[in-house]
Structure formats: structure tokens, C-alpha cells
Kinemage of the C-alpha trace (Angstrom):
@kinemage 1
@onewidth
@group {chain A} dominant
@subgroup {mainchain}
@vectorlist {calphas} color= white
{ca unk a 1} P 0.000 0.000 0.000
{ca unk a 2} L 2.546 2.638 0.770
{ca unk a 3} L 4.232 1.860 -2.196
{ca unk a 4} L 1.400 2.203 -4.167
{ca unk a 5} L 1.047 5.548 -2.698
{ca unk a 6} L 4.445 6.465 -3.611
{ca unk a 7} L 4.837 5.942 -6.507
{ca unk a 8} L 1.042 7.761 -7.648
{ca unk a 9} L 2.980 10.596 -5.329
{ca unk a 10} L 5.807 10.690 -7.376
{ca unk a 11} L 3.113 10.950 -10.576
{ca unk a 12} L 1.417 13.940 -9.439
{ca unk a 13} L 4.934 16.025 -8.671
{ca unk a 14} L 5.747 14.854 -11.853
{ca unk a 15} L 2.173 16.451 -13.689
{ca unk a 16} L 2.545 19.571 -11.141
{ca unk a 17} L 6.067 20.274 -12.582
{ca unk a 18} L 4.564 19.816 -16.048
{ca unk a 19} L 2.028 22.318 -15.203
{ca unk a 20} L 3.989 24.790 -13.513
{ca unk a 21} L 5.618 24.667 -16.267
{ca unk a 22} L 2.994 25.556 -18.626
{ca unk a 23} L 1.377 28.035 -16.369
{ca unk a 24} L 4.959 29.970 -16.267
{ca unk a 25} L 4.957 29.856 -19.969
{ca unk a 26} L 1.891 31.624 -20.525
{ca unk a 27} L 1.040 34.585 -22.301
{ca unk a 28} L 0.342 37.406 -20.089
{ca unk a 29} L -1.211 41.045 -21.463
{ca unk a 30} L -1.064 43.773 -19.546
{ca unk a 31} L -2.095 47.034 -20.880
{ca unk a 32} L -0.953 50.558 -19.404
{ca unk a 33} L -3.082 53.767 -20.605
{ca unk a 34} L -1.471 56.877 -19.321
{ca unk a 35} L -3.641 60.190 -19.157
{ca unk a 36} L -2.094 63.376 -20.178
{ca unk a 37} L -1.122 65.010 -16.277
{ca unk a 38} L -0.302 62.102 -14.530
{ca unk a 39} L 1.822 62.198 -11.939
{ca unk a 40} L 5.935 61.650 -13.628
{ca unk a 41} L 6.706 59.815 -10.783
{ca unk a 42} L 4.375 57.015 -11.063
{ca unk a 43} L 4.586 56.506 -14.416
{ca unk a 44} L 8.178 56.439 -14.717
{ca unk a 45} L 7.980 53.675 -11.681
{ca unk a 46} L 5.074 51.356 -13.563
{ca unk a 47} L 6.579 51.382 -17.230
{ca unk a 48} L 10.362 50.670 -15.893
{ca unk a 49} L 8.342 47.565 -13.178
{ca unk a 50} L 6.808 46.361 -16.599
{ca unk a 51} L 10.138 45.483 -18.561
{ca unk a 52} L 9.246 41.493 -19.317
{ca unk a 53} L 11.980 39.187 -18.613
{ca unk a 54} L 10.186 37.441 -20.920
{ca unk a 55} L 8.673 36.668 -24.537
{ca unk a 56} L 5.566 35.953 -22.939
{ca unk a 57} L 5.366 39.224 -21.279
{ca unk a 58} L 3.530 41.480 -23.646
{ca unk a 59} L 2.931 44.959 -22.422
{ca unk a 60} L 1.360 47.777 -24.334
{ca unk a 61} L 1.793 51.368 -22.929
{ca unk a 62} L -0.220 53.903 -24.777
{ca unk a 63} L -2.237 57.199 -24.117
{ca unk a 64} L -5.323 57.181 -22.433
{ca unk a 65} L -7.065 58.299 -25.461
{ca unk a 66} L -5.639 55.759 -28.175
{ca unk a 67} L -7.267 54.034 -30.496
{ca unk a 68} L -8.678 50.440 -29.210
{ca unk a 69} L -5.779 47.908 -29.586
{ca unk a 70} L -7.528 45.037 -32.142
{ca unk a 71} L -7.167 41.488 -31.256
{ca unk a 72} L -6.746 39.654 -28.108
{ca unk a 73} L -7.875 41.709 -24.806
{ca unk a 74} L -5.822 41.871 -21.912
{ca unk a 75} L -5.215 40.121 -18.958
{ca unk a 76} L -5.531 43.422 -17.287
{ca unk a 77} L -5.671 46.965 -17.701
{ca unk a 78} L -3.436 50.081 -15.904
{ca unk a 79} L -4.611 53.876 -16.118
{ca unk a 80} L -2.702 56.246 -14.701
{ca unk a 81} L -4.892 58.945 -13.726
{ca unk a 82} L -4.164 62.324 -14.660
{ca unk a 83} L -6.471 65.403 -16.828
{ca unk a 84} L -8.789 63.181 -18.855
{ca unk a 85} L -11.227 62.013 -16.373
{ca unk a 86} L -13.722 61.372 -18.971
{ca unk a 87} L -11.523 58.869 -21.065
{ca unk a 88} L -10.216 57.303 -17.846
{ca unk a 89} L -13.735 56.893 -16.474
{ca unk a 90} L -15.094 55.549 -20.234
{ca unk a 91} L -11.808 53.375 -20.554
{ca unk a 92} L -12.219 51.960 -17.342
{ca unk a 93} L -16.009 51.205 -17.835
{ca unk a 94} L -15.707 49.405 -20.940
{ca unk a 95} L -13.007 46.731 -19.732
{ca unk a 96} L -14.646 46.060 -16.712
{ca unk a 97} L -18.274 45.234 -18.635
{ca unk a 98} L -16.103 43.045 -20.368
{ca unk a 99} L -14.581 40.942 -17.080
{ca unk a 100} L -11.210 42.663 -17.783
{ca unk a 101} L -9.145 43.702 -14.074
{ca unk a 102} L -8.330 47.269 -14.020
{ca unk a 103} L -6.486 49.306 -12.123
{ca unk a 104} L -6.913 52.905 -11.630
{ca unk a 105} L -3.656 54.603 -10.590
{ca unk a 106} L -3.204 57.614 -8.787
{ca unk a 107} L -1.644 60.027 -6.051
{ca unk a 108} L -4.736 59.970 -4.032
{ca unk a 109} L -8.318 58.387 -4.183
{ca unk a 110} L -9.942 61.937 -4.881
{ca unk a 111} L -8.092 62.328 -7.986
{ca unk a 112} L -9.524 59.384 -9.518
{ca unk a 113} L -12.531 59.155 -11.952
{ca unk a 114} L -16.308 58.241 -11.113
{ca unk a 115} L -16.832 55.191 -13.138
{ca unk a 116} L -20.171 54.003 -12.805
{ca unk a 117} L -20.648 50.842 -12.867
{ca unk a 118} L -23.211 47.673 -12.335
{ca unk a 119} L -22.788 45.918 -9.440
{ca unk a 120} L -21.708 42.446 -11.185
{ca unk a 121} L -18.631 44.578 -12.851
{ca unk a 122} L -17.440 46.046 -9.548
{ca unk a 123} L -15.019 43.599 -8.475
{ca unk a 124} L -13.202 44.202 -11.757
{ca unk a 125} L -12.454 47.513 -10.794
{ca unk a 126} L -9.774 48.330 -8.084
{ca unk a 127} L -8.395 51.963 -6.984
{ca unk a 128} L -4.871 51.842 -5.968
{ca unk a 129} L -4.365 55.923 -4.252
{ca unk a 130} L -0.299 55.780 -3.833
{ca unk a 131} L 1.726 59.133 -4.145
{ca unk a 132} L 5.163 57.331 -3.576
{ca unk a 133} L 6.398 55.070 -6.110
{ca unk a 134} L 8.404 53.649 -3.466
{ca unk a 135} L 4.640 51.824 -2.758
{ca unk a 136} L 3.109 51.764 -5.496
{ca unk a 137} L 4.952 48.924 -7.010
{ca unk a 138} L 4.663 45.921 -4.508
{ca unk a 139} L 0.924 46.927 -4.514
{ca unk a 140} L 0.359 46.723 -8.089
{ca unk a 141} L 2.214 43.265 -7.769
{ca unk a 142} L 0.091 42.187 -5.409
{ca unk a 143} L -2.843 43.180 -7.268
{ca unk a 144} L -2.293 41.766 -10.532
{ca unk a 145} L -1.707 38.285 -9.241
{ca unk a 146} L -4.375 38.653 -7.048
{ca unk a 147} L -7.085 39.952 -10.184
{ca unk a 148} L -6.180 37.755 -12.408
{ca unk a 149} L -5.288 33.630 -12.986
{ca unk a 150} L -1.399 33.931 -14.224
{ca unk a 151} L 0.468 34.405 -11.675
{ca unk a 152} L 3.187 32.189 -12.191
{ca unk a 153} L 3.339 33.982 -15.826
{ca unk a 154} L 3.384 37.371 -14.198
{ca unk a 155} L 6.008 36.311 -11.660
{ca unk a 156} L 8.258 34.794 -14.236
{ca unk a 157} L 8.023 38.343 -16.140
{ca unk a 158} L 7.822 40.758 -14.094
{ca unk a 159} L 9.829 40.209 -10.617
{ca unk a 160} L 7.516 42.856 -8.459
{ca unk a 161} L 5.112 40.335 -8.998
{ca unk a 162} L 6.928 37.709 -7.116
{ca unk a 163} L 6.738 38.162 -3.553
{ca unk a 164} L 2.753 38.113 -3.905
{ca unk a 165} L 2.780 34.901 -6.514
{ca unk a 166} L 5.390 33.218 -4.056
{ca unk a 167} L 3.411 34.138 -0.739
{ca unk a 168} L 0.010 32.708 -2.139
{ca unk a 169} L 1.192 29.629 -3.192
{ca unk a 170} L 3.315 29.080 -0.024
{ca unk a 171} L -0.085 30.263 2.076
{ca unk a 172} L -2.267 27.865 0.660
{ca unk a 173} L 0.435 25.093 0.321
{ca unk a 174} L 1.048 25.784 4.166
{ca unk a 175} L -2.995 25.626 4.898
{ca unk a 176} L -3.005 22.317 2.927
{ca unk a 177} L -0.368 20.387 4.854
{ca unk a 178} L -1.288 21.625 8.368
{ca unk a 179} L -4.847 19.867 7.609
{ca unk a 180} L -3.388 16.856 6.366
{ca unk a 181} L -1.127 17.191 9.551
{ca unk a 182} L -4.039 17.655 11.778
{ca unk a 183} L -6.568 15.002 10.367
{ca unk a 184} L -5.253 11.946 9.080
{ca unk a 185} L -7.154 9.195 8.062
{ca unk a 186} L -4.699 6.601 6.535
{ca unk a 187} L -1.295 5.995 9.644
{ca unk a 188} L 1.396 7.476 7.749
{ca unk a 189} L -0.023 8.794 4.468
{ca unk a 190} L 0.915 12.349 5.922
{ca unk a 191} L 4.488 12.410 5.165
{ca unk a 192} L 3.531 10.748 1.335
{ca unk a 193} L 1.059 13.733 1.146
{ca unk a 194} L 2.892 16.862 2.522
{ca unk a 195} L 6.588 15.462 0.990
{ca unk a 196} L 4.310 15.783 -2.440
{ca unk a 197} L 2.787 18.894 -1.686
{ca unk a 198} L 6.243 20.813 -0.542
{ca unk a 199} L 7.495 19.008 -3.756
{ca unk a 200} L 5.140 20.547 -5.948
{ca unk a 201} L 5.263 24.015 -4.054
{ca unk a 202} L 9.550 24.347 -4.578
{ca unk a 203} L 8.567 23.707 -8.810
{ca unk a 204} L 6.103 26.735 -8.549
{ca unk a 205} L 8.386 28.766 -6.775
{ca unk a 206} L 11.042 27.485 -9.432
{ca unk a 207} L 8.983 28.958 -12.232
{ca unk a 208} L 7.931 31.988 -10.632
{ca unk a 209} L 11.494 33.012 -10.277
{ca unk a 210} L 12.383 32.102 -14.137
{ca unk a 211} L 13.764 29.167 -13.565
{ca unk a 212} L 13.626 25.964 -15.833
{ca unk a 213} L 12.913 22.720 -14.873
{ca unk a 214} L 15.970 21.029 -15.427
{ca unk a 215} L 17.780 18.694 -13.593
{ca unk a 216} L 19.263 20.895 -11.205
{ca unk a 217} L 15.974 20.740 -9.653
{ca unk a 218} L 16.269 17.138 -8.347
{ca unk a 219} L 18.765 18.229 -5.763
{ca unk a 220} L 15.822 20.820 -4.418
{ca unk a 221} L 13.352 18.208 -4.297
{ca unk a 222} L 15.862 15.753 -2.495
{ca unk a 223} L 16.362 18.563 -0.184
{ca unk a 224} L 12.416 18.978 0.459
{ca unk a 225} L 12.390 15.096 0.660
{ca unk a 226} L 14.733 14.868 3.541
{ca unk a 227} L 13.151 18.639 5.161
{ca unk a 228} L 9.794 16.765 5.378
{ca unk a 229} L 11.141 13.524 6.944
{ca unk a 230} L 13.022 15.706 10.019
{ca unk a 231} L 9.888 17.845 10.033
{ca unk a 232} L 7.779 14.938 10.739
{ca unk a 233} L 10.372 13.325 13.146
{ca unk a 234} L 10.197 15.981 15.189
{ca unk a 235} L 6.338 16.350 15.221
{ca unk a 236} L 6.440 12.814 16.413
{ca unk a 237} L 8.593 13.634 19.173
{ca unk a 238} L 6.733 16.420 20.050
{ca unk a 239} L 3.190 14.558 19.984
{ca unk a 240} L 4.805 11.305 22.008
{ca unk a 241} L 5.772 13.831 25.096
{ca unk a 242} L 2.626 15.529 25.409
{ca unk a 243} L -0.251 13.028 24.703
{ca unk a 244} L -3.632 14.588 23.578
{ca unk a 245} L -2.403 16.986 21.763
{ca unk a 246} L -0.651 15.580 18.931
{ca unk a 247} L -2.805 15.890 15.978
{ca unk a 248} L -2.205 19.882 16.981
{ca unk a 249} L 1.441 19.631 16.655
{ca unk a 250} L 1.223 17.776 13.436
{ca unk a 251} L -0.826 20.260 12.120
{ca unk a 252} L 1.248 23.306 13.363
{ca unk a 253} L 4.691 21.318 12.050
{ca unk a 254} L 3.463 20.595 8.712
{ca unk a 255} L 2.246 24.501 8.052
{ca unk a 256} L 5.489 25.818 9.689
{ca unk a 257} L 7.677 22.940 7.897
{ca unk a 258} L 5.948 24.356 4.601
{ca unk a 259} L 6.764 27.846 5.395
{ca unk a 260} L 10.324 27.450 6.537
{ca unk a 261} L 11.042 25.217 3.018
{ca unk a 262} L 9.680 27.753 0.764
{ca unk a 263} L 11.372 30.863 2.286
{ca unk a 264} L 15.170 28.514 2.218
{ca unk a 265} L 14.282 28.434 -1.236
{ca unk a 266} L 13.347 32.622 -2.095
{ca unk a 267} L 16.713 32.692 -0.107
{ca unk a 268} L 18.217 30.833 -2.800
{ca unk a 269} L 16.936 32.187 -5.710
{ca unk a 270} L 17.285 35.862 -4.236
{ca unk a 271} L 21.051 35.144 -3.855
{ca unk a 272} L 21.502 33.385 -7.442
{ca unk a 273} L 19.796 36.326 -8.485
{ca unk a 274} L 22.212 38.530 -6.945
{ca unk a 275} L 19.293 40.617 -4.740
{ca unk a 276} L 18.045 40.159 -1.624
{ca unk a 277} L 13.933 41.366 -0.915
{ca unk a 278} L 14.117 42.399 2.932
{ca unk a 279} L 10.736 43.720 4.214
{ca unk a 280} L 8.985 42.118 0.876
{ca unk a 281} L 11.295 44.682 -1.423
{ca unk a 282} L 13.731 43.600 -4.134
{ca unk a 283} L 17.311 45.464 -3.807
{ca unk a 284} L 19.034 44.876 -7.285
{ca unk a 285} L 22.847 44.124 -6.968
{ca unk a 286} L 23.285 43.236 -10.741
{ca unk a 287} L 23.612 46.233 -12.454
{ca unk a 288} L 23.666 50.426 -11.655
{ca unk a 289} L 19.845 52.307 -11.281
{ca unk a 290} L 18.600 54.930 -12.877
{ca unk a 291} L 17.922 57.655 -10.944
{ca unk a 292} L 14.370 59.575 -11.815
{ca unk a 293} L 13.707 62.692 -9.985
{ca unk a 294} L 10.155 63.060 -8.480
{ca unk a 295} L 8.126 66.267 -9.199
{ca unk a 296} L 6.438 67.986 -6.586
{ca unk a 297} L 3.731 70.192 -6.636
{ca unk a 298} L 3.252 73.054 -8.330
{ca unk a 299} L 6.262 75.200 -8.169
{ca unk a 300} L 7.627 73.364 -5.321
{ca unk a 301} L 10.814 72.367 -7.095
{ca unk a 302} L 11.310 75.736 -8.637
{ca unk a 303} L 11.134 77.393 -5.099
{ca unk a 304} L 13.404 75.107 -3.347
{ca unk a 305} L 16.191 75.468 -6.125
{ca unk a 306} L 15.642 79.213 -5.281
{ca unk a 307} L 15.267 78.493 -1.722
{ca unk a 308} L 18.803 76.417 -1.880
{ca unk a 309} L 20.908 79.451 -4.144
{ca unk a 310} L 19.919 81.998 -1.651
{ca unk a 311} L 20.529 79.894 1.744
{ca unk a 312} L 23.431 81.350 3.938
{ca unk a 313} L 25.354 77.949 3.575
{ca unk a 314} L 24.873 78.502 -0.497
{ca unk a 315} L 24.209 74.553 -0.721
{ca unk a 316} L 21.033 73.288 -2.798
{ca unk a 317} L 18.722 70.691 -0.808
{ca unk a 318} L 18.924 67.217 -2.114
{ca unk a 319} L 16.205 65.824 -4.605
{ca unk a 320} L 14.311 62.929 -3.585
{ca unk a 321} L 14.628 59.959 -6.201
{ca unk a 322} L 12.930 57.098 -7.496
{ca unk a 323} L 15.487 54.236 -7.369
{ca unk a 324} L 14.705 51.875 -10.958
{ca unk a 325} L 16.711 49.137 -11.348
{ca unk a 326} L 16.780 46.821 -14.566
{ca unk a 327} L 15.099 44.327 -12.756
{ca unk a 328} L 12.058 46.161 -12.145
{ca unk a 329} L 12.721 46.904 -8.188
{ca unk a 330} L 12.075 49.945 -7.150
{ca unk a 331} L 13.957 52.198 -4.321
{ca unk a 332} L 14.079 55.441 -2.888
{ca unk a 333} L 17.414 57.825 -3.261
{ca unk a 334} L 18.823 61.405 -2.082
């Protein structure tokens, strides 16, 4: 029986590589429509974020007022907000009748269009108010894996989309195993089932950071292998010295066991990558930024260049500055 088990275990990682795989591979549209005013800052922040890594990756940035791109629609939609209310509001209308995600961008919720809508379109439509760049990025990440069914294509193009792809699959994976910790029906079919699970979670994460599956990839899953048989040992050990309770420390072990697996791998991958993503950000080490400065409000900049020639120490105050790195991280300069 348990070998039976195995080797249909063994199966299934095999099909979940397959389709992680596929799912990685995936065409993924995202369309950006930028209204005349928007705020520099922001844009600047979502076009350089939106450099595929990819062939996949197809992004179209045009002017809020374009002409209708002809074809396939998108996977979702991006307006920056800016003087054209009427074309953001119309734009934004029209793709979400049609079950397209959008995303209306902009320095604060007051500045964005009225788009009326019926009720069966409104969770198409999402408002994302950020006036720092800084921001704005790890929430757009977050939302278009969240709107939409790609996000191991998104993650593999576009690495802002990562840490939310990564964190849902190891949340649910995590969920999964502390059940099958918790409540099991067959003696010893846990470790079969969680071993499988982790398996196929470390091939997702694999994709969503661009990786192939090649045979390089054994030596992860041997490692996740031989993580889920101390895990368990230890839940055993746990569960034999305080009676009672030890379908709870299965439970907790095989969610935490998930959890610390997953991150040990993002550790890897961060490193190979050469960046590290303290705090849920992604600091590039690879290659120099560009710096972008951020405009202020009206005449703000102007005055504080005259502000900084006429100070008694006759130096200028520092700019702030949107940090974009090739990579599509985003960081915050002076």
C-alpha cells in the first residue's frame, strides 16, 4: 500500500512540474493607458516595473485616449490617472463590462474618476491611491496576481510580482499540509502527502522566479524530501511527550515545515539572483539604477532650487529619487 502511494505521489509532482511549467509559460497582457497630467513619478515607476523578462510578457503602454488595440484583450488593464477624467472613467467602464481587471492609478483616491458601474462589474475595478512610487509597485504586484489567474506567468516576467505569486502559493500550500497534519485518516499517508505537496510548491516557486525545470531541480526536491522527513520526526517527538495533543502539533509542524522550506528556497533564488527582498522589497545588486527625480507640486521644485541658491550655507537641498533598477525593483534615493 505505501508503495502504491508512492509511486502515484511521485506521478502527481511529476504532472505539477509539467504544469507549472505551462502556467509559467503563458502569455500574459497587460495594458498601461497613461492620461495626459499624470503624476511623472508614477509613471516612470510602472513602465520601468513592466520590462518582461520574458517573450511571454507582452505589455502595451499607450495614451489614455488611443485608439482600441484590435485582437486579443488583456489580462488586465493600468490607467494612470491624470487630466482626462472622462476617457479614464469611459476606458475603465468598458473593460470592466467586459470581465477585464483594471487598475486605476493615482496620487490619491480623490483624484480618480467616477466610473459608474453595475454591481456584477465592480469587483473588476480596483483603486490603488499611492503618491510614492516607493509603494506603489509591490501593490500593483500584489494586485495583478491577485485579479487575475497567471500568476506564475506574471512572476516569471515581471519580478515585483513575485513576492505576492510566491506568498500565495506558499499560504495555501502551508494551509493544505497543516490539515493533512491535523486530520489523518490513513497511519502514515501524511508524510507521502505533505513530501508531495512541498514538492510541488519548490517547482512553482522554481517557475515563478524564471527558472527551468531542469535537472538541477532534483537536488531541491531531495532537499524537500529529507526537510519533510526531520519535520515529521520531530512532530512525532513532540506529539509522544505531550499526549492529547498531537494531531495539533502535526498540524502546526506541517504549516510551519511548509513555510520554513519555501522561504530557504526565495533565499536561494534571491542570492543566485544577486538581490536580496528584505521587508517584501527587491534590492538589485546586478547592475547600476537609474535615478528619476520626483516632481512635486506646483512650483515646489522651482522654489526650493531658489530656496537652496539663496541659503546662507549657499548649498542646494537634495532631490528625492525614485530608485529603478533593470530588474524592475524599485527604491528610494537622495
Amino acid at each position: 500500500m505505501a508503495r502504491k502511494i508512492s509511486w502515484g505521489k511521485i506521478l502527481e509532482v511529476a504532472g505539477a512540474g509539467r504544469d507549472a511549467r505551462e502556467g509559467g509559460s503563458e502569455a500574459v497582457r497587460v495594458w498601461v493607458r497613461i492620461s495626459s497630467g499624470a503624476p511623472r513619478g508614477l509613471v516612470l515607476a510602472i513602465k520601468e516595473a513592466l520590462v518582461a523578462r520574458e517573450a511571454t510578457g507582452l505589455v502595451d503602454v499607450r495614451p489614455v485616449d488611443a485608439p482600441a488595440s484590435d485582437g486579443v484583450a488583456p489580462d488586465a488593464l493600468v490607467i494612470v490617472c491624470g487630466d482626462q477624467a472622462a476617457s479614464e472613467a469611459a476606458l475603465a467602464r468598458d473593460a470592466a463590462r467586459r470581465a477585464v481587471p483594471v487598475a486605476l492609478v493615482a496620487e490619491s483616491a480623490v483624484e480618480v474618476p467616477d466610473v459608474d458601474l453595475p454591481e456584477e462589474s465592480l469587483p473588476f475595478l480596483e483603486v490603488l491611491a499611492c503618491a510614492d512610487a516607493l509603494a506603489l509597485v509591490p501593490r500593483l504586484g500584489t494586485w495583478l496576481v491577485g485579479a487575475t489567474d497567471k500568476g506564475l506567468a506574471l512572476a516569471a516576467n515581471f519580478p515585483f510580482c513575485r513576492p505576492a505569486e510566491v506568498d500565495s502559493l506558499v499560504r495555501r500550500c502551508a494551509m493544505e499540509n497543516a490539515a493533512v497534519g491535523a486530520v489523518t485518516l490513513i497511519p502514515g499517508s501524511d508524510m507521502a502527502v505533505m513530501t508531495a505537496n512541498q514538492a510541488k510548491l519548490a517547482l512553482d516557486i522554481a517557475v515563478a522566479y524564471g527558472r527551468g525545470l531542469d535537472p538541477s531541480r532534483a537536488l531541491e526536491l531531495a532537499g524537500v524530501v529529507g526537510a519533510g522527513f526531520g519535520y515529521r520526526a520531530l512532530a512525532r517527538a513532540v506529539s509522544r511527550a505531550v499526549p492529547g495533543l498531537g494531531w495539533a502539533f502535526k498540524g502546526a509542524m506541517g504549516y510551519a515545515g511548509t513555510v520554513a522550506t519555501a522561504r530557504a528556497l526565495q533565499v536561494r533564488f534571491d542570492f543566485e539572483d544577486g538581490s536580496l527582498r528584505p521587508h517584501g522589497e527587491e534590492i538589485s545588486r546586478q547592475a547600476p539604477s537609474r535615478h528619476l527625480e520626483l516632481p512635486g507640486k506646483s512650483g515646489e521644485h522651482a522654489s526650493k532650487q531658489r530656496d537652496g541658491r539663496h541659503s546662507r550655507t549657499g548649498r542646494a537641498s537634495a532631490p528625492s529619487y525614485v530608485v529603478l533598477c533593470p530588474d524592475g525593483s524599485v527604491g528610494r534615493g537622495e
